[in-house]
Backbone bond lengths (Angstrom), bond angles and torsions (degrees), N, CA, C in turn:
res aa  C-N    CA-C-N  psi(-1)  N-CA   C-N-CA  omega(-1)  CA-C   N-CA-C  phi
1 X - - - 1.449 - - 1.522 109.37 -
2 X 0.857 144.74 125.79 1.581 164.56 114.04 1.410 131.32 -5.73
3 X 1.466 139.47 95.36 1.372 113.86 -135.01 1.404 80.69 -113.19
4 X 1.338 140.22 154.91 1.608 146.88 -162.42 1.524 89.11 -112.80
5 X 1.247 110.78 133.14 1.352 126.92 156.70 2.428 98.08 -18.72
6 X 0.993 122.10 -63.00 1.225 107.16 -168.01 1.250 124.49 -62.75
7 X 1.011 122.63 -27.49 1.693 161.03 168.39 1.233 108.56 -52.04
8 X 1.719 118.43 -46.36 1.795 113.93 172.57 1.362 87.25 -102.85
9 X 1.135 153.47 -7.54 1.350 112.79 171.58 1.889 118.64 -77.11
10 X 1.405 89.49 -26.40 1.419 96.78 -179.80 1.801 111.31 -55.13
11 X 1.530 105.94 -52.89 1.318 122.90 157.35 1.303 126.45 -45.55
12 X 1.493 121.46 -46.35 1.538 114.49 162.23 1.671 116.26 -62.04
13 X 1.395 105.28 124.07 2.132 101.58 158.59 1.420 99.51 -79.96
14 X 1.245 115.42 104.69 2.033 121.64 176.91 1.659 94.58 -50.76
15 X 1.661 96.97 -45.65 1.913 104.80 -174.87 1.665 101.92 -33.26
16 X 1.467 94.18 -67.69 1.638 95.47 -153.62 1.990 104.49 -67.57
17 X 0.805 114.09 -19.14 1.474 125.95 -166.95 1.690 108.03 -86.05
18 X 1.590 113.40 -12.73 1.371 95.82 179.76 1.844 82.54 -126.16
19 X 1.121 129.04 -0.37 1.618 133.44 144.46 1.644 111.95 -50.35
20 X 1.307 109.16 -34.51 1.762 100.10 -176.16 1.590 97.06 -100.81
21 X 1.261 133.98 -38.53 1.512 114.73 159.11 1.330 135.02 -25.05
22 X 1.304 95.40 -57.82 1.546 116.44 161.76 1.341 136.23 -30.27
23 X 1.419 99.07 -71.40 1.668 113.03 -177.90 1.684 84.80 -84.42
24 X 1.010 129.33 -11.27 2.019 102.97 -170.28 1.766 89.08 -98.27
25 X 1.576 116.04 7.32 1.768 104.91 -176.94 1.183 76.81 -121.84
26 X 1.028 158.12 58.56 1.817 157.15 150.92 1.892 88.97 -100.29
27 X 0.922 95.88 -64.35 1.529 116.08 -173.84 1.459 125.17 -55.20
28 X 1.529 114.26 -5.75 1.265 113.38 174.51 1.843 102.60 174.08
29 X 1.751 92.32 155.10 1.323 103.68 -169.30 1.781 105.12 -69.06
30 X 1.031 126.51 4.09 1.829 122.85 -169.16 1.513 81.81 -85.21
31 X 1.656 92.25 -175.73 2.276 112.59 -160.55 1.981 84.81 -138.20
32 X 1.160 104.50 114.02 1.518 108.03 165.33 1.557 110.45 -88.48
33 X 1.206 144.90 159.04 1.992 127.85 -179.05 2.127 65.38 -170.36
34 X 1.862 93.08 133.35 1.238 122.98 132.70 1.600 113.93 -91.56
35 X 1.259 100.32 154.28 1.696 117.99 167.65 1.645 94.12 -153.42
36 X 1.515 99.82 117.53 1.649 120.50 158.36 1.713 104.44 -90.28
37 X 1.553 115.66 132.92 1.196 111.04 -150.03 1.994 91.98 -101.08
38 X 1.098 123.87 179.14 1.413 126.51 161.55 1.617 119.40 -91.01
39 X 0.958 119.83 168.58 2.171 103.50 164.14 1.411 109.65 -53.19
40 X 1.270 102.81 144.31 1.505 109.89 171.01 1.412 109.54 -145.29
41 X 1.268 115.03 164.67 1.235 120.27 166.68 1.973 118.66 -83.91
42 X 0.971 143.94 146.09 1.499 129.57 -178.36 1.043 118.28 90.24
43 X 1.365 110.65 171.80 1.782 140.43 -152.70 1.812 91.29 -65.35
44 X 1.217 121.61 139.76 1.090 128.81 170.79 1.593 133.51 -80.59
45 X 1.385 96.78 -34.02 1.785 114.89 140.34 1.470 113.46 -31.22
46 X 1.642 100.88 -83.37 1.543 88.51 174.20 0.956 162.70 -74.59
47 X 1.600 109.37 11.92 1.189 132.40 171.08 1.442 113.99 -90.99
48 X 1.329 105.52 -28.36 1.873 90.41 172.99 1.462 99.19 -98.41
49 X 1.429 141.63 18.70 1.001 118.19 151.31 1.335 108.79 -91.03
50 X 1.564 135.44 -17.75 1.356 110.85 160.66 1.359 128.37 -52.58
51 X 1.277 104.51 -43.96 1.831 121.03 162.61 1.131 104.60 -25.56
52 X 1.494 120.40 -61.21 1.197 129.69 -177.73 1.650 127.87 -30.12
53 X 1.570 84.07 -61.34 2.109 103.47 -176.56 1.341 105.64 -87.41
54 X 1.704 106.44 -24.52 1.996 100.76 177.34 1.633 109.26 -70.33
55 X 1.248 100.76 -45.17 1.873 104.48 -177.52 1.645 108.64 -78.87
56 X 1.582 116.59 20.26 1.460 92.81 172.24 1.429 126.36 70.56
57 X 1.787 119.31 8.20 1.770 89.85 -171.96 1.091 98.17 -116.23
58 X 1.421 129.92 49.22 1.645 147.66 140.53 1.409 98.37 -84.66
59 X 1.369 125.63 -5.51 1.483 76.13 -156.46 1.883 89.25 -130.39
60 X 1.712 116.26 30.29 1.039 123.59 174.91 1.748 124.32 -51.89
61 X 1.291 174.44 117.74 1.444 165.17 161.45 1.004 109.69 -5.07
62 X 1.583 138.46 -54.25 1.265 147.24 169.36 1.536 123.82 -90.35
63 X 1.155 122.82 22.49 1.679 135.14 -169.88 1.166 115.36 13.49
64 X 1.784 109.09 50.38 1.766 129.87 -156.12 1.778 77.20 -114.26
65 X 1.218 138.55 11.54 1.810 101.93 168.85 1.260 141.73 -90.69
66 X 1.018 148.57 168.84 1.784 128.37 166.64 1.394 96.84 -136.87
67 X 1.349 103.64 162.88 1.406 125.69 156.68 1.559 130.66 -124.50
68 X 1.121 110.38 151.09 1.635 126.75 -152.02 2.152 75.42 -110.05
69 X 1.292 112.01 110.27 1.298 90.47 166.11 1.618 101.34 -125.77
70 X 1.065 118.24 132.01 1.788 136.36 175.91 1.540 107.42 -95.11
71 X 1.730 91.03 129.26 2.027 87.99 165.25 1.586 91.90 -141.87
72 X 1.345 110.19 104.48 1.150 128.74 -171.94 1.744 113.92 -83.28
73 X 1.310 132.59 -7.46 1.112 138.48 163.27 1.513 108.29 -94.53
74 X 1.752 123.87 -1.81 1.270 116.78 153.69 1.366 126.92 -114.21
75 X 1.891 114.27 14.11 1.227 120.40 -149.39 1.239 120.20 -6.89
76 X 1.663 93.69 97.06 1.282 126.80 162.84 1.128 105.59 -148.80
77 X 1.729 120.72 174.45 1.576 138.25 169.70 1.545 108.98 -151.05
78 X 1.286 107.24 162.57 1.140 121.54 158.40 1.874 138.51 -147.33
79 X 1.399 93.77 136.21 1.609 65.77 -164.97 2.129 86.26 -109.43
80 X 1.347 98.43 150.76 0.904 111.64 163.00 1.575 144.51 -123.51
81 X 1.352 140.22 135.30 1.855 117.63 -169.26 1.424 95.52 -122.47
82 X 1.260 96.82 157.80 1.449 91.34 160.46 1.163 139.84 -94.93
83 X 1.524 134.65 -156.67 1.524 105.64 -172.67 1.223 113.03 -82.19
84 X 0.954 129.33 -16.19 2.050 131.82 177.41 1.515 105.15 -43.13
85 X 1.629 103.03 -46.39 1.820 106.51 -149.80 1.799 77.31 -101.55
86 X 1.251 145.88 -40.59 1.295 147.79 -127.90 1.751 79.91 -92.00
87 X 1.201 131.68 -63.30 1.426 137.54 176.68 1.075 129.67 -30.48
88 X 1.776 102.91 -49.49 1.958 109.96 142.58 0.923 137.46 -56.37
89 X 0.704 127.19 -64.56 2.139 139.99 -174.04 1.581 102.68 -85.99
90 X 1.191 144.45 -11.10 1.757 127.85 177.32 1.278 102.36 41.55
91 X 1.268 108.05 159.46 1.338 144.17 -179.00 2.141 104.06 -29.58
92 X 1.191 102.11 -58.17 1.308 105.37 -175.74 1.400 130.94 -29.72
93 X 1.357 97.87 -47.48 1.566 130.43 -173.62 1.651 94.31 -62.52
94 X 1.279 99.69 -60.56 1.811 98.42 -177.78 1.649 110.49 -65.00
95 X 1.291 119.46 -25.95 1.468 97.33 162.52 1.147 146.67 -73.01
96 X 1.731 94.66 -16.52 1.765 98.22 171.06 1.648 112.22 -101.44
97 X 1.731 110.47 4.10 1.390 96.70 174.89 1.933 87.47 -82.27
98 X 0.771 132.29 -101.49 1.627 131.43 145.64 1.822 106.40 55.69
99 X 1.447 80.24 -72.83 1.875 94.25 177.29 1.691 107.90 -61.43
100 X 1.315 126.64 -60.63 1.296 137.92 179.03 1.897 106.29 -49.88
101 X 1.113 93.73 -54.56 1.937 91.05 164.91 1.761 107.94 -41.24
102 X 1.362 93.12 -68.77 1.507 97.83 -172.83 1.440 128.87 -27.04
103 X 1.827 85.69 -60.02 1.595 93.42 -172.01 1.645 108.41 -57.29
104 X 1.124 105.59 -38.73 1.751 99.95 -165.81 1.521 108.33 -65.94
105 X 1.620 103.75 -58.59 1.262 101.93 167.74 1.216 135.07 -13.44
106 X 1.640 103.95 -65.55 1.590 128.63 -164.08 1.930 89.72 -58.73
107 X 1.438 130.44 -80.28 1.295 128.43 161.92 1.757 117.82 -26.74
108 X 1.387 117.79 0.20 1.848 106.33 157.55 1.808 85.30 73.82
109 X 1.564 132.14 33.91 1.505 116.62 -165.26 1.845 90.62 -132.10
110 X 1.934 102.34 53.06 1.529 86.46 -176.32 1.227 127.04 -67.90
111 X 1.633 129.92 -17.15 1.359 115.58 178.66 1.311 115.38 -77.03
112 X 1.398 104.86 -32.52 1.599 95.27 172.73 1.762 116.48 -50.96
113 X 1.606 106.70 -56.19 0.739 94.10 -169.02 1.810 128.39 -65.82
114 X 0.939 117.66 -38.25 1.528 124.68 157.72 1.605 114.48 -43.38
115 X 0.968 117.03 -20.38 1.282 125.04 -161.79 1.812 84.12 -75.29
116 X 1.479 98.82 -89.37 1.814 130.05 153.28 1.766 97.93 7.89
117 X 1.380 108.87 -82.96 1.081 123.17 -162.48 1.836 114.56 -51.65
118 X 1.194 103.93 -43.31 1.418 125.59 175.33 1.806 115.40 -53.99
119 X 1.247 87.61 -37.30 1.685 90.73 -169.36 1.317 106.91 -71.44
120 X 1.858 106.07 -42.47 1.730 114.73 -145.73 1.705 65.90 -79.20
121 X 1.420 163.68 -95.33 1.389 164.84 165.06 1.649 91.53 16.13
122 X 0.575 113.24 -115.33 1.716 112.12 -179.23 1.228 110.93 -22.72
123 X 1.665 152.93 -17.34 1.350 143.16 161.65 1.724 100.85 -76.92
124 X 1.153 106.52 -29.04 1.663 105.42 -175.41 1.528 113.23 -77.66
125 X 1.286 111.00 -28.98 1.380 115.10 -167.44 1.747 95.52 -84.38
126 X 1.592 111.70 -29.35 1.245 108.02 -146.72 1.707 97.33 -80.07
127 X 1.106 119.06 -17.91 1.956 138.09 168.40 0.840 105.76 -65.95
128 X 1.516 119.32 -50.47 1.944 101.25 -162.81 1.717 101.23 -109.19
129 X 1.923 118.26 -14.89 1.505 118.73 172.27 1.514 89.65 -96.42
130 X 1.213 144.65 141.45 1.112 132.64 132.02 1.852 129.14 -74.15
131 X 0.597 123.82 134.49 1.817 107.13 166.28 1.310 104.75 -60.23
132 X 1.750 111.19 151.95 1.137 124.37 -178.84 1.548 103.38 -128.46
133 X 1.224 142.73 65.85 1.505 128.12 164.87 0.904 139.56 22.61
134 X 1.475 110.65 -57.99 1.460 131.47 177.45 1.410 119.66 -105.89
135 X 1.200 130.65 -11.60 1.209 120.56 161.83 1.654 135.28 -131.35
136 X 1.708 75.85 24.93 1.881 82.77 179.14 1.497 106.54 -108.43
137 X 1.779 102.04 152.20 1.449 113.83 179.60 1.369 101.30 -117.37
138 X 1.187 126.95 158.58 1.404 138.13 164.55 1.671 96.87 -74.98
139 X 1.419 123.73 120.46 1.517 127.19 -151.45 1.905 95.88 -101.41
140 X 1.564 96.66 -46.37 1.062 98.61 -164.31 1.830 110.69 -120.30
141 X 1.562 156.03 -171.29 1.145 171.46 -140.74 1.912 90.70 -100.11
142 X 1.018 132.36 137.18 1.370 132.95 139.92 1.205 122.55 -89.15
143 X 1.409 114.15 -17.17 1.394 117.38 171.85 1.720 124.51 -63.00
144 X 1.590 130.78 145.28 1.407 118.08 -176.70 1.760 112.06 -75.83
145 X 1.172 104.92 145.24 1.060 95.18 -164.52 1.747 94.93 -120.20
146 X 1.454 97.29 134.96 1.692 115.78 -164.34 1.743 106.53 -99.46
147 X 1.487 114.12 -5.94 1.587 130.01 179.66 1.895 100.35 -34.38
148 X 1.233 107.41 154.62 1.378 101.25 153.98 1.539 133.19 -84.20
């Protein structure tokens, strides 16, 4: 079955999902942003790398952001960092955030799993970004973003 963009949003709590952004951006100066995508035509790669340059998380101070991007009418995802955070953690890191998507996913358990994914992302950022009190801004949206 094929789940339509309306179908996971109903399934996503946006509440709880921009609640773990939150507390996992308390913890460090990097920008976490989901985007659940609409149908599209094309490579799924390149569509969350437009995500990428449309949502801004190239263009963070520390090029510490990623995105969680979902295309639920192709069940698939992708998460992507940029090179700030990607330079720390290597490839590895993204395979077991990746894997942890999966599993939940695969069980139909996306907020959990986004939820999950967000935090262990925010312990990574929070080691090599620290939060700064005084000189950090929220760079980018915590809210999920449903854009195509």
């Amino acid at each position: 079955m094929v789940m339509t963009k309306g179908q996971l949003i109903k399934a996503v709590d946006e509440t709880r999902v921009r609640e773990a952004v939150e507390r996992a951006e308390r913890r460090t100066s990097g920008e976490i942003v989901v985007s659940v995508s609409g149908l599209f035509l094309g490579d799924v790669e390149k569509a969350a790398h437009r995500a990428f340059a449309r949502l801004g998380v190239a263009q963070t101070r520390d090029r510490n952001g990623i995105l969680i991007f979902v295309a639920p009418a192709r069940r698939r995802f992708m998460v992507l960092g940029d090179v700030g955070i990607h330079e720390r953690v290597g490839q590895e890191f993204w395979n077991r955030i990746a894997a942890q998507l999966s599993e939940h996913f695969r069980r139909s358990d996306f907020t959990e799993g986004l939820v999950r994914a967000i935090e262990s992302i925010g312990e990574q950022l929070g080691t090599h970004f620290p939060y700064d009190a005084e000189g950090d801004i929220n760079e980018l949206s915590n809210d999920v973003d449903f854009g195509v």
